[in-house]
N, C-alpha and C positions, 0 to 999 in steps of 0.2 A: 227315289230320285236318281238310280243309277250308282255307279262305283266310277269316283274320280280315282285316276292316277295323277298321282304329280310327279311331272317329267322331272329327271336330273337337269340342273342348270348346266351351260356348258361349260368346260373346266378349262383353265390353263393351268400347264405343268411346264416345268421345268428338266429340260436333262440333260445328260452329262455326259458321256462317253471318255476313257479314259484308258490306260495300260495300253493304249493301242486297238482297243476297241472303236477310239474315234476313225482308225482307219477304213471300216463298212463305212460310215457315213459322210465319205467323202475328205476326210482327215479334220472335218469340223467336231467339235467338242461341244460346244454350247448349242443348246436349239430348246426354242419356246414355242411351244405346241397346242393347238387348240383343240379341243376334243368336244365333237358335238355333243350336242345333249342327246338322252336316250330314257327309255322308260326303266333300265336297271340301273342304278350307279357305276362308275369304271372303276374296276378294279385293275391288279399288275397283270393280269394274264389275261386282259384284252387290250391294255396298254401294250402288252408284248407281240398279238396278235396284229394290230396297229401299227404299228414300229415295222413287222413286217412288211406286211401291203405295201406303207404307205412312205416306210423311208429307206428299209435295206435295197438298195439298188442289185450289189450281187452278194454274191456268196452269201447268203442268211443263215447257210446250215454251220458258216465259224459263229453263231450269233446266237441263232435260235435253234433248240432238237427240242421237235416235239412242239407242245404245248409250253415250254418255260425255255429260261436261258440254256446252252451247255453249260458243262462241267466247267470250272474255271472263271467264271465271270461272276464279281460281288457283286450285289446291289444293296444300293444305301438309300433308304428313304427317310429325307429333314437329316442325315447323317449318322441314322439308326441302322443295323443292320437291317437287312426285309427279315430274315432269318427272326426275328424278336418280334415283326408286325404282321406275321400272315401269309407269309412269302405271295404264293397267288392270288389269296383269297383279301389281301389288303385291299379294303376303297380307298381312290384316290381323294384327296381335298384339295381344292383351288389353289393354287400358287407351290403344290409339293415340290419338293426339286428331288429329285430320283436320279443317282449316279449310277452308273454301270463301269464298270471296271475290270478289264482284261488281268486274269492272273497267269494267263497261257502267253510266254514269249517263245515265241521261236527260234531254232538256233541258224 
């Protein structure tokens, strides 16, 4: 009969931006995100991938190096560290709220 896939539903997340990090995105803090659906689940390092593209306007290299956050910036997902969940490899679930938070101030 063939090999079904079952597509991810599309997710809504929640995020946060904080320390000064809400400054990439405009100095807004809050934003409810819709994330199409796709044949793998979203994890944090295509949500970070994402975030690139589709909201860092400039400067992404204070935000993102590489494939993950830089040095400096916590991420809290349900207000766990990610550090406890998987860091990249976390899937996301419907309604997560995922904070990111600048530890890097400038003088």
């Amino acid at each position: 009969p063939g090999v079904f896939y079952k597509m991810a539903a599309p997710l809504v997340v929640n995020l946060e931006f904080g320390g000064g990090a809400e400054l990439l995105f405009g100095g807004v803090r809050k934003h409810h995100v819709s994330l199409d659906s796709q044949t793998q689940p979203w994890t944090i390092k295509q949500l970070l991938a994402w975030i690139k593209t589709n909201m860092l306007k400039e400067r992404p290299e204070l935000f993102i190096q590489g494939d993950t956050v830089r040095p400096g910036i916590l991420i809290l997902v349900n207000d766990t560290d990610w550090e406890l969940m998987g860091e990249l490899e976390y899937v996301l679930q419907d309604q997560d709220n995922i904070v990111f938070i600048s530890t890097l101030h400038g003088g």
